[in-house]
N, C-alpha and C positions, 0 to 999 in steps of 0.2 A: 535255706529258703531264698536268701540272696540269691545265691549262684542259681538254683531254678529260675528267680524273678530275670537274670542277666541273661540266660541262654535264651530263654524264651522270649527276651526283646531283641538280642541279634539275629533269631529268626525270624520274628518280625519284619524289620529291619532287611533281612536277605532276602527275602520274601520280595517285599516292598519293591529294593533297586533291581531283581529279575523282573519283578511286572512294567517296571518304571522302562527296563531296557527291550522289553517286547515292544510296549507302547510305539516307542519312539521307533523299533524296527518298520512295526505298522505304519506306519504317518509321514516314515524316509517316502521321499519320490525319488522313481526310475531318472537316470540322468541320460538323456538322447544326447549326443553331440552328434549335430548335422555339419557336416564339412562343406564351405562355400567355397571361397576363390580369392584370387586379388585384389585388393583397389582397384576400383575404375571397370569391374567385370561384372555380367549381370547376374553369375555364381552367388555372389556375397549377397547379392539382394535377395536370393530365392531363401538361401540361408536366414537371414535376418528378417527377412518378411513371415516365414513359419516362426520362428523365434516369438517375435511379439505378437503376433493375432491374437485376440482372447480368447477365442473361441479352445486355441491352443492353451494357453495359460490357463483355462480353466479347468482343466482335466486334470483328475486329484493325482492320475497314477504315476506320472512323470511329469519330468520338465524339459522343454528343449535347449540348448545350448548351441548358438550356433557359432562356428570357427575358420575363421581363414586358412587358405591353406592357397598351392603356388595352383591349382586349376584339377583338370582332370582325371591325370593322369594318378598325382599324388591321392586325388578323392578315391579312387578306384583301389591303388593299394591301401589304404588306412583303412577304408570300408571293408576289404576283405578280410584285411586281419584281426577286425574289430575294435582298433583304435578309435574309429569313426563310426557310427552304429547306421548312422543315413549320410547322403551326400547327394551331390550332380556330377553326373559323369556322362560324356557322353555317348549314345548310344553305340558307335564306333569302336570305342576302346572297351565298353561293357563287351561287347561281342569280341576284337579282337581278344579282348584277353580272358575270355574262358574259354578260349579255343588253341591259349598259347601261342598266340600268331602276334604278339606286342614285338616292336622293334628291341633287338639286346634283350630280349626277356623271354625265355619259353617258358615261362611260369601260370598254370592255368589258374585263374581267381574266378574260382567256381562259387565262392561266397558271398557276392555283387549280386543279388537281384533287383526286377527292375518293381518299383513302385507306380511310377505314373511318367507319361509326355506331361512337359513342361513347356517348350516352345522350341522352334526351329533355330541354329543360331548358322549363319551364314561367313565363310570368310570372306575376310575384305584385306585388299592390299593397296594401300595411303598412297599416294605420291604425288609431286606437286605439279599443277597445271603446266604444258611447254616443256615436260624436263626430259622426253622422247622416250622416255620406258611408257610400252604400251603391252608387254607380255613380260609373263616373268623372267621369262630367257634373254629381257633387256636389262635385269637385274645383274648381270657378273662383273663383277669387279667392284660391285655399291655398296654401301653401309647399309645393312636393313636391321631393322629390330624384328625379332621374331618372336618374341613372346615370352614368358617366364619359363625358364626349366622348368620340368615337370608339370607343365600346365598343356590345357589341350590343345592350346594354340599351337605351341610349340611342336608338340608331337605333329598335329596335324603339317605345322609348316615343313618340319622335318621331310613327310610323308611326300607333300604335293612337290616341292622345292627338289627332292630326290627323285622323283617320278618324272621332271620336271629336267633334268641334269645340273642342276643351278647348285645345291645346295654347298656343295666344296668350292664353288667359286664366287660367291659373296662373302664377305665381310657383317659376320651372323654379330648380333648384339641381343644378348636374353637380356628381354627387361619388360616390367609391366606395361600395360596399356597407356596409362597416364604420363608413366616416365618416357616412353618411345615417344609420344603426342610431344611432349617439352622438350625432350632431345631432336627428335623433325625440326619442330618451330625454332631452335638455337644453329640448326643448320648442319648438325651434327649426324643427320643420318639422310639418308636420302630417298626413305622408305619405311613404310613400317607395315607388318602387319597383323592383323585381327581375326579371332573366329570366334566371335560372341554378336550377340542379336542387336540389330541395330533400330534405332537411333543409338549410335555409342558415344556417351560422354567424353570420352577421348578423341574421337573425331572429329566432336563437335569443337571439343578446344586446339586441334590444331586447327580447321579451319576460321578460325579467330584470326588468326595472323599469319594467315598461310591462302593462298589460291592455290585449293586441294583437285586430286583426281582420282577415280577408283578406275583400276584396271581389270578390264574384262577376264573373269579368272574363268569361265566360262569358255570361250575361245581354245584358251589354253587345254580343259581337261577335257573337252570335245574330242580337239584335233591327235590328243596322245594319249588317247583310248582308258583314261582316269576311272570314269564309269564303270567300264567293264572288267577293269580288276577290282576297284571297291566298291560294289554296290550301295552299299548302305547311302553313300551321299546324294543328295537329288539337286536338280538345277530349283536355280530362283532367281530374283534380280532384286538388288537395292534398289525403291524406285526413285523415280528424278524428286529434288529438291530434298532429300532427306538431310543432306548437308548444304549449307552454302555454298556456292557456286558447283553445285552440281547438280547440275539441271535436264538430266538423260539418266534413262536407267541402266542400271550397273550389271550384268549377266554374270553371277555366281554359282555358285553351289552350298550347299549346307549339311549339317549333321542335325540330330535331334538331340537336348539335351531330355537328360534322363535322372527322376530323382529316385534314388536306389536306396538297398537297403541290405545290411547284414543279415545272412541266411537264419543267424541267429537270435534276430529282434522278433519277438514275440506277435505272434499272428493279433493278438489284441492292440497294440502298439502302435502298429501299421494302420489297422483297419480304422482307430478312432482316428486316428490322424487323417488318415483320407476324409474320412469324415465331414470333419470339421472345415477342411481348408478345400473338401470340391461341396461343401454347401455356399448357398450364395451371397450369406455375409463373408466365407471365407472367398470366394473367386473375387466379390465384388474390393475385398481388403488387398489379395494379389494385383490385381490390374491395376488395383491404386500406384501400386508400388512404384509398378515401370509397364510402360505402353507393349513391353515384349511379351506381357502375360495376356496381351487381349483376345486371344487363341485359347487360354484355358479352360477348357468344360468339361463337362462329363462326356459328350461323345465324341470329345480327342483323347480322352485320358490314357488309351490303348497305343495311340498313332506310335510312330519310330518304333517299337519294338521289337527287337526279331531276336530274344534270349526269354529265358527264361521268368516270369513274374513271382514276388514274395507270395506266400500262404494267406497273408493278412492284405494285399492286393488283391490275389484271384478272388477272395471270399466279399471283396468290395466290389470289383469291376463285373462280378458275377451278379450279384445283386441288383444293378444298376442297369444289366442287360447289354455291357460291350464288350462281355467276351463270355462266351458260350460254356 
């Protein structure tokens, strides 16, 4: 009788920690890591702004997790691979590289769907008021910062800078936003440059202690037909006063950042997430962020795209009536 009384409470018992381990399977949340960017880049804010919204936080099925990374390029390969389940990436590198057209890399990353425009971000290249570089081609021979390896800056600088003939004949320094701003201001470089949405907090702290100037990048990709091999970038101008002492507007160009998503995150996933963050406590919680999301709406949510949208996008931006 014992031994009956004893097997029949280990089953119990077994019973018990199999339900006990369903439970808890049940009640696990999905873990998103959204991949942002560097210090001082407006990557890490789009990241960190989904991250804490409530509206986000309150969705029993996951959780978001958002994480640094050096920009781009690196968002672009981690998202493919599914290290990163969402990211920003920008529209440029989404399209070069599921077409295997990325510089050193014929690798197609057909896994980067696009989720939603985010906002425009624009390059900017620093340099101090009087110092005679007025094109980039007065750059050779100068110390420039160009941006974090692997980040889109970089790439991008790469891109322009080589398109440009300059890029083997400057004195390259890969480093963040923030750090190229404090390396400028100690007189350490003689240039720096940006391709993130401005008002840029590193701009603003070189021009603290610096009489800054933005060189017309504009001029430059006009004259040596930039446009017509990369389409995707469109003209814009930083306009006057966005920084201290600069008081004229600045004729650039830009990319479209792009928040994206692994081909393999769950059309439900996607969809509440858009949700949440293009309803108007979520827009009105983005633009709190940073002044670069004041463009966010439902009838840009489509703009930059020229690849391919996730399942859990089209069944959103369809619904919504901005894409057919």
């Amino acid at each position: 009788m014992k031994q009956k009384h004893l097997i029949t409470t280990m089953g119990v018992v077994f019973l018990f920690a199999i339900s006990l381990i369903f439970c808890s399977a049940s009640f696990a949340k999905e873990r998103v890591v959204f991949g942002g960017g560097p210090a001082g880049g407006t990557f890490q804010v789009v990241a960190n702004g989904v991250q804490v919204f409530d509206g986000i936080k309150s969705i029993p099925d996951f959780k978001v997790q958002a994480q640094s990374s050096a920009g781009s390029v690196e968002n672009l390969r981690k998202t493919n691979s599914g290290k990163q389940q969402m990211s920003v990436v920008y529209s440029g590198h989404v399209y070069l590289g599921s077409n295997g057209m990325m510089k050193n890399d014929t690798k197609k990353y057909t896994d980067v769907l696009a989720v939603a425009w985010l906002y425009g971000a624009p390059a900017q290249l620093v340099v101090r008021k009087g110092s005679g570089i007025n094109s980039v081609k007065d750059l050779v021979g100068k110390k420039v910062g160009v941006g974090n390896a692997g980040s889109g800056a970089f790439a991008n600088c790469d891109l322009f800078f080589n398109h440009m003939g300059v890029w083997d004949k400057i004195e390259r320094n890969a480093m963040g936003y923030n750090d190229a701003a404090q390396a400028f201001g100690n007189k350490q470089l003689d240039a720096f440059w940006l391709f993130t949405a401005f008002p840029s907090g590193a701009v603003i702290m070189a021009a603290q202690t610096n009489d800054i100037a933005l060189v017309n990048l504009d001029a430059d990709a006009s004259a040596s037909g930039f446009y017509k091999k990369y389409p995707y970038f469109a003209k814009l101008a930083v306009p006057a006063n966005t920084y201290k002492g600069v008081d004229y507007n600045s004729p650039s160009f830009q990319d479209s950042a792009l928040w994206v998503a692994n081909s393999k995150v769950s059309t439900n996933v996607v969809y509440k997430m858009l949700a949440a963050i293009y309803s108007d406590a979520g827009l009105k919680h983005m633009k709190a962020q940073k002044k670069t999301f004041k463009n966010m709406a439902l009838k840009t949510g489509a703009d930059g795209v020229v690849t391919p949208f996730h399942p859990g996008a089209i069944k959103f931006w369809k619904e919504k009536g901005i894409l057919k």
